[in-house]
C-alpha angles and dihedrals in degrees: 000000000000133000125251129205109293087056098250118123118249135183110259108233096345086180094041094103089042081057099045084041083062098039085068097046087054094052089044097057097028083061091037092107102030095048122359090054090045098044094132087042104056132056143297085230086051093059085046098058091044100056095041091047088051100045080053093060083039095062091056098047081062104034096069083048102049085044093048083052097054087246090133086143095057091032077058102052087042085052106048087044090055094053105045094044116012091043093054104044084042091063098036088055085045093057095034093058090046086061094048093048096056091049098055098052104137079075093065144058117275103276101356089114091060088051089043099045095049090049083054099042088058088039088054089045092043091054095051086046101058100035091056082045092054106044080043087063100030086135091049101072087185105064095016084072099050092046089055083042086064105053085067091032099067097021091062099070092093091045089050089050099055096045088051092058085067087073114078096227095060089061096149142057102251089044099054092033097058104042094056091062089041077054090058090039084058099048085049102051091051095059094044080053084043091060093043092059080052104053106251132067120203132218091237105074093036085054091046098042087049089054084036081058099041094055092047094049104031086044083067093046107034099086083067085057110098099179084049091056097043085050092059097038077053086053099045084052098058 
């Protein structure tokens, strides 16, 4: 609960566990054919990633509902356990399937793992940023639940993309690609235009729209990049 401006108390986000919730089933259909119908095909590392990804979006299905019902003991325990084990497993798969992926190239496109790679680097560095952001302003709601918005916000594009691809107009990779991060722009942009209409804007969602930007437009520029390219034939090699 807080108090807004005309001094009555309001829940903070009421729908927020209905969106993550959606946020999953998008993930979950948007992977359906890459994943779910390949399970005996892909990794071990694969299934990791997934499940950790998932119990992630799943924490924060629970955290808004166990803040709405007074339970802040029990929001607390989820929390830290979040951050000390799901975050950096999290980043450590992130970084893990990164590496797969450039190694396995000839699977791929010419040139899509550098553009993937470099979506996934800022969405790795994204993530680090506003956890740390978050825990940093625990005590400010505020800005402590947009800072937990942005860690699905940035990290659903690939999971947009996919889901896309099941409508027959987006029938190639940079079409479905940008607009799903056209998509996140958008919804951004709404709930920058959302804290406008309430008086205050907040520094979350104006960080998040600006990397939202940088990954839809670099992800268009960075195959011409040759020190990008030598970077990420550096990483595979490692």
């Amino acid at each position: 609960m807080y108090s807004n401006p005309s001094g009555k108390s309001a829940v903070l986000y009421p729908y927020a566990a209905y969106y993550f919730a959606l946020a999953l089933i998008v993930t979950w259909i948007g992977f359906s054919q890459s994943y779910f119908a390949r399970l005996t095909q892909v990794s071990i590392y694969h299934h990791l990633h997934g499940a950790i990804a998932g119990a992630w979006i799943l924490v924060l299905i629970i955290q808004p509902i166990l803040y709405q019902k007074g339970k802040l003991n029990l929001h607390r325990k989820i929390g830290k356990l979040a951050g000390y084990i799901l975050l950096p497993l999290l980043i450590l798969g992130g970084l893990k399937m990164i590496h797969a992926m450039l190694n396995t190239a000839a699977a791929y496109p010419p040139g899509v793992v550098n553009r993937l790679a470099y979506l996934d680097f800022i969405a790795v560095i994204s993530l680090i940023y506003f956890v740390f952001q978050a825990i940093s302003k625990a005590k400010q709601l505020q800005l402590h639940a947009r800072n937990m918005s942005m860690t699905v916000l940035l990290m659903l594009p690939p999971a947009i993309a996919r889901l896309l691809f099941l409508i027959p107009w987006f029938n190639n990779f940079d079409k479905a690609l940008n607009v799903a991060y056209g998509i996140i722009v958008v919804i951004l942009g709404m709930l920058l235009y959302d804290d406008h209409k309430k008086g205050k804007i907040y520094p979350t969602y104006l960080i998040g729209i600006v990397l939202a930007i940088i990954m839809l437009v670099g992800q268009n520029l960075v195959g011409d990049w040759q020190w990008w390219v030598n970077w990420m034939a550096a990483y595979a090699g490692l």
